[in-house]
C-alpha positions in Angstrom: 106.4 83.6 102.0 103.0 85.2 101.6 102.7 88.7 102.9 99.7 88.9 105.5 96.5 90.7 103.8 96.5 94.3 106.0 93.1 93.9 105.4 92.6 91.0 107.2 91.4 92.9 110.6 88.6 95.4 109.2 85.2 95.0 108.6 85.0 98.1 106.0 86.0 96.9 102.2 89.6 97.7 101.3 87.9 99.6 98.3 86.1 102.4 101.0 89.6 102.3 103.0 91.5 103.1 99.7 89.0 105.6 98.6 88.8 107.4 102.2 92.7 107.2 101.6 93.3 108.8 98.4 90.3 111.6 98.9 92.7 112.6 101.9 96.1 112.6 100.3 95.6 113.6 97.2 92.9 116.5 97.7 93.5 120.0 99.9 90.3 118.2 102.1 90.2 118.3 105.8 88.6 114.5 107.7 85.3 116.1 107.7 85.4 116.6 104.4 86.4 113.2 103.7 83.5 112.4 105.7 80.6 114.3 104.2 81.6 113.3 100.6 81.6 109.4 101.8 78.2 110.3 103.2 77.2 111.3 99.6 77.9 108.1 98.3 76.1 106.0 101.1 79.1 105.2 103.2 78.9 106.2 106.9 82.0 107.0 108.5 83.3 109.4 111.1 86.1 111.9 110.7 88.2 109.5 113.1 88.5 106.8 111.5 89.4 108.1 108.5 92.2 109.7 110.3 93.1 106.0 111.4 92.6 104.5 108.0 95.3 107.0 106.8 97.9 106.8 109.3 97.8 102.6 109.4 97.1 102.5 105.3 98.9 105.6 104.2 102.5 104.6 104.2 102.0 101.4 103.6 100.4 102.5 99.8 102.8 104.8 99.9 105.8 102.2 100.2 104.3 100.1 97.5 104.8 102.9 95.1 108.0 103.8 96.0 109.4 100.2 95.6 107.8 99.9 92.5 109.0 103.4 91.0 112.4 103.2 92.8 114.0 100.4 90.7 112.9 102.6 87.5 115.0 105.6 88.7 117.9 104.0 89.3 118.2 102.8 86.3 118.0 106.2 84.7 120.7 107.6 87.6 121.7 110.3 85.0 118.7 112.3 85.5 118.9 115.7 86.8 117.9 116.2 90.5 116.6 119.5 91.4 116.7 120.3 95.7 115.4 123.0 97.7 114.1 123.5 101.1 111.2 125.4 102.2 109.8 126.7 105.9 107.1 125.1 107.3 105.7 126.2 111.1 105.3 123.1 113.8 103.3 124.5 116.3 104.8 128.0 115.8 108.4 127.2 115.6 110.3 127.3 112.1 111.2 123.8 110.6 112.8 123.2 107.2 111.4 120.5 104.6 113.8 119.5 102.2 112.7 118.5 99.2 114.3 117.1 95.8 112.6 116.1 92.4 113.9 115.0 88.9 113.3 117.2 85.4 109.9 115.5 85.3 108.7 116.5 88.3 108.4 113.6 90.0 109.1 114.0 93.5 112.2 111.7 95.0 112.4 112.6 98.5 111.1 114.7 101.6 112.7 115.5 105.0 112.1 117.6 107.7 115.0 118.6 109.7 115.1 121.6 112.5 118.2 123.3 111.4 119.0 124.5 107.8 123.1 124.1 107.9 125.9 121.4 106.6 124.5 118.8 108.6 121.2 118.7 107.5 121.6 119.0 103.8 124.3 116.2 104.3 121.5 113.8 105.8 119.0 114.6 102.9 121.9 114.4 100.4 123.2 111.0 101.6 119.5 109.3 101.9 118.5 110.7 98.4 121.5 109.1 96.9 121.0 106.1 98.5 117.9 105.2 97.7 118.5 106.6 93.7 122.1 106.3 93.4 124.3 109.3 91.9 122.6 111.8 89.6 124.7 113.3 86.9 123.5 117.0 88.0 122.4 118.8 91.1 120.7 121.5 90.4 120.5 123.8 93.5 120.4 127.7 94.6 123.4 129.4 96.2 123.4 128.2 99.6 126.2 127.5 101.1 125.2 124.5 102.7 124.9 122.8 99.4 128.3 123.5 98.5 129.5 122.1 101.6 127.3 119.2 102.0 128.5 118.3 98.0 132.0 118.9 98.2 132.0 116.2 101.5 130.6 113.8 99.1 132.8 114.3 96.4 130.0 115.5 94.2 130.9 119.6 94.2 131.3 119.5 90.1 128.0 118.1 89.7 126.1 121.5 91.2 124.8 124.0 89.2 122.9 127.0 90.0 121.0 129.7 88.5 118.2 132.2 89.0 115.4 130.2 87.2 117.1 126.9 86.9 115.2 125.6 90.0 111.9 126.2 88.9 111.1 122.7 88.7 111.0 122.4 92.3 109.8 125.8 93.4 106.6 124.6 91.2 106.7 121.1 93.1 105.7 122.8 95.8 102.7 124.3 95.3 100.5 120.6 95.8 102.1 120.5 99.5 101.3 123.9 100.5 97.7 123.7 99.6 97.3 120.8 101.7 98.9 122.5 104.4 96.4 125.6 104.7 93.6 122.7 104.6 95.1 120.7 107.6 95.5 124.5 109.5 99.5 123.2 109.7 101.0 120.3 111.0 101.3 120.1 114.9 104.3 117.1 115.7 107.5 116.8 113.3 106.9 113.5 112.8 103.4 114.1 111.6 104.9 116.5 109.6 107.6 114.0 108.0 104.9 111.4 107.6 102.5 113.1 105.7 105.0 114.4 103.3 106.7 111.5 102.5 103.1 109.8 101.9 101.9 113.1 100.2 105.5 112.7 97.6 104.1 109.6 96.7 100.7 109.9 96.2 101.2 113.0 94.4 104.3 110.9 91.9 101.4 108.6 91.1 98.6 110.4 90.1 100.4 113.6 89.0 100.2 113.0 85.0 101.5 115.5 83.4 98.0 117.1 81.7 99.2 119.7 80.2 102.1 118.2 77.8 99.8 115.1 76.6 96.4 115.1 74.3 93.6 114.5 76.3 93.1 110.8 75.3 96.4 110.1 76.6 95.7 111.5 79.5 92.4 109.7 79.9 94.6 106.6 79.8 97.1 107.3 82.2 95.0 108.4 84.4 93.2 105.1 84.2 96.0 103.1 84.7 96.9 105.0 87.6 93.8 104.3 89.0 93.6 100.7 88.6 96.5 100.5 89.7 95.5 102.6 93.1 93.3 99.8 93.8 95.5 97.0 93.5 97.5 98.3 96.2 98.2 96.2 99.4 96.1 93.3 97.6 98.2 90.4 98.2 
């Protein structure tokens, strides 16, 4: 059965939408940001539909990815999994975004829970594996939560932990935080869960790896990933 073209509806050419898109996502800029640099180029848009182009479009390229990358990782299920969890403010009250990625970076999973205990590290822990299967190694920090959640699972001798072994992670970060400050934080914990899990995504496919390849490799990749970009949701 053929999927129905998401497209189908709008006026505006699916290659604005997934330009408008991608600007968002994958750039620390605000709508009206978005807006002006569409203006540049002769496309008139407001801030607001933007906004509406990425909540109906985002997760839905976002998705695509996933599938497509998700049958690659678990094959390779003996990868090491680094996890962490970091504070972000909803509207002035502490929530906790749990985060794991594998030793290239590439980011696996994002929740947002309310409470940093047992509990929650179970529920990230059991929809991480999952969706990837069993990694061979967990690398986390000392928290006792970990230990907990992991020994429930039958998974305790997998942990490891160490002062810098988590750096992979900690590094991961640093994309989500910028875009953070440019959206003046999140206001809803769902808008919060939904623009990281889209935000993981988009960042997994255009995040190349510059600084370990030559520069005509990179040139390549980044190409591909491109092209591909705008093959998404195409039918």
């Amino acid at each position: 059965m053929t999927k129905p073209n998401p497209f189908c509806y709008f006026k505006t050419n699916p290659e604005i939408i997934r330009l408008a898109v991608m600007l968002y996502i994958r750039f620390p800029l605000s709508l009206r940001n978005v807006e002006d640099l569409l203006h540049e180029r002769g496309i008139d848009v407001s801030h607001e539909t933007v906004r509406y182009w990425w909540n109906r479009f985002g997760p839905m390229f976002a998705a695509e990815i996933r599938r497509k990358r998700v049958q690659q990782l678990r094959a390779f299920s003996k990868w090491k999994w680094h996890v962490d969890e970091v504070f972000v403010k909803v509207n002035g009250k502490r929530h906790y975004l749990w985060r794991a990625v594998d030793h290239e970076g590439e980011v696996l999973e994002a929740v947002v829970t309310k409470r940093r205990n047992k509990a929650a590290a179970l529920k990230f822990l059991k929809k991480l594996m999952r969706r990837y299967g069993k990694a061979e190694t967990v690398v986390t920090y000392r928290f006792a939560s970990y230990r907990a959640a992991l020994s429930e699972l039958g998974a305790t001798e997998k942990q490891r932990t160490g002062r810098w072994l988590n750096n992979r992670v900690e590094n991961s970060h640093l994309p989500f935080r910028r875009r953070e400050r440019a959206m003046q934080r999140f206001r809803r914990m769902r808008s919060l869960q939904k623009f990281a899990a889209v935000h993981s995504s988009v960042y997994n496919h255009f995040n190349q790896e510059r600084s370990l390849t030559s520069r005509d490799t990179f040139k390549l990749t980044r190409a591909a990933a491109l092209s591909e970009w705008r093959q998404l949701c195409s039918g």
